[in-house]
C-alpha positions in Angstrom: 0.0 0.0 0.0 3.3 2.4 0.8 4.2 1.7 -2.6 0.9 3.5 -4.1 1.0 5.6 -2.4 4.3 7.3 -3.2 3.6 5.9 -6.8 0.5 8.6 -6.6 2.2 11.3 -4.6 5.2 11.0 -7.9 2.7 11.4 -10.5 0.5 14.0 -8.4 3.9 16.1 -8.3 5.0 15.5 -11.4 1.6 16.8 -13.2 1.4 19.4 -10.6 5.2 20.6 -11.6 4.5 20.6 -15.6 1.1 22.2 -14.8 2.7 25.4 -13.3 5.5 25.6 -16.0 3.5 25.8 -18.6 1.0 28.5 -16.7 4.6 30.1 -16.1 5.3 29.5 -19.6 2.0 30.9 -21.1 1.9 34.2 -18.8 5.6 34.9 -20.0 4.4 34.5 -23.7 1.6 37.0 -23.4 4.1 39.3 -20.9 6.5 38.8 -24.6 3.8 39.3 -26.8 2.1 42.7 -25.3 6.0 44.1 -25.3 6.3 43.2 -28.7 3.1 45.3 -29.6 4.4 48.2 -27.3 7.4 47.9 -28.9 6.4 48.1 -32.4 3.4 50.7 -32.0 6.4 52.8 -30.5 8.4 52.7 -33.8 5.6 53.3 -35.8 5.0 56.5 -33.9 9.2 57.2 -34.4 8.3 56.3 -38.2 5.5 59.0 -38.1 8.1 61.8 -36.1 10.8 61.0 -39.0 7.9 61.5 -42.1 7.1 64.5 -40.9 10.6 66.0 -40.6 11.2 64.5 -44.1 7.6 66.4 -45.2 9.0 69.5 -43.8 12.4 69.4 -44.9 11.0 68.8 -48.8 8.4 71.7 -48.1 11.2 73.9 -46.6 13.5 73.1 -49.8 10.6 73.6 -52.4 9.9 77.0 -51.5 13.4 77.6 -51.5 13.9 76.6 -54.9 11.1 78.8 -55.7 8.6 76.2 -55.9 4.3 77.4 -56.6 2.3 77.4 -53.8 0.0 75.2 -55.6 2.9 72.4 -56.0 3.7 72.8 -52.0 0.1 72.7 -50.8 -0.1 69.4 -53.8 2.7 67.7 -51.8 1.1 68.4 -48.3 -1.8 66.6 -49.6 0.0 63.9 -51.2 1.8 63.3 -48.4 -1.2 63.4 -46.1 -2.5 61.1 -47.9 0.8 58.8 -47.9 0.9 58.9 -44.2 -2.7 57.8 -43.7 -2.1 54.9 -46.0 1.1 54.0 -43.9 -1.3 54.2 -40.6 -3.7 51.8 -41.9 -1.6 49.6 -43.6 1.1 49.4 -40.6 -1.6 48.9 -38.0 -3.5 46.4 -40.1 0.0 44.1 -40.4 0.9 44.2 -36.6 -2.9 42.9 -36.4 -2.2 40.4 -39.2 0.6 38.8 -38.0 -1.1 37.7 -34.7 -2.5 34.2 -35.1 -6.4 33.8 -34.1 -5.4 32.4 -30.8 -3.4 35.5 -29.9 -6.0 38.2 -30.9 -8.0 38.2 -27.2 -4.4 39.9 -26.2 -4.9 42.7 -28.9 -6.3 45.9 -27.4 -5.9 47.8 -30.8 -7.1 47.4 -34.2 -6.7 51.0 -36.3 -4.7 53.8 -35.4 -6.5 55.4 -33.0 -7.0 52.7 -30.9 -3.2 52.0 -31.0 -2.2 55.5 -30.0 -4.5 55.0 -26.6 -2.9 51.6 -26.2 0.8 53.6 -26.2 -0.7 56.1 -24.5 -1.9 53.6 -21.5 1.1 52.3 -21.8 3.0 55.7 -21.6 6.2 54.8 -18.8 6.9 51.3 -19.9 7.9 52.7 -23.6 9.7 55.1 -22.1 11.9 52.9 -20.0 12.3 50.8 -23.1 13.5 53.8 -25.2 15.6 55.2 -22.7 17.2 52.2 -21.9 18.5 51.3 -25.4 19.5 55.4 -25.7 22.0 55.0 -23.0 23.2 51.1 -24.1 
């Protein structure tokens, strides 16, 4: 009867063990995952900062050159319309690449939804980004 008994207490800790690694396992892929999301959204928003410096810059340069203000105010609508095509289509693909399984974790799906996501999640980006300044 000893014998089952330990036999039983094994298996009991031995379920019990590969039951909490893979709830250890599972909470560190969705702690990975939400990072990821924070991660990217932030460069997306760096992407954005740069665009806008580059529309600028060309802006700056065009009336310089002695550019119309019909061509300028043509390329501030072209690129206007540029950058809300890179919006959609940037936010769409981080949604994309989730599989179906993963999408519960998703607390964005367009633009704006993503910037109150970053937003939210304000202090934790900016660790991130300060960290790798300084490394």
């Amino acid at each position: 009867m000893e014998w089952a008994l330990f036999t039983l207490t094994f298996i009991f800790g031995y379920i019990t063990c590969k039951l909490l690694y893979f709830i250890r396992a599972t909470r560190t892929s969705f702690h990975l995952i939400r990072a990821s999301q924070l991660i990217s959204v932030a460069l997306l928003v760096k992407s954005m900062e740069d665009l806008y410096y580059a529309k600028i810059y060309r802006m700056e340069k065009m009336v310089e050159s002695g550019e119309s203000d019909h061509n300028i105010t043509a390329f501030s609508y072209r690129m206007e319309e540029d950058v809300d095509h890179f919006k959609k289509k940037s936010v769409q693909g981080l949604v994309d690449l989730h599989p179906q399984f993963f999408h519960p974790l998703l607390e964005f799906e367009d633009w704006k939804s993503a910037m109150n996501f970053l937003e939210a999640n304000r202090d934790v980006v900016a660790g991130f980004l300060s960290r790798s300044e300084h490394d």
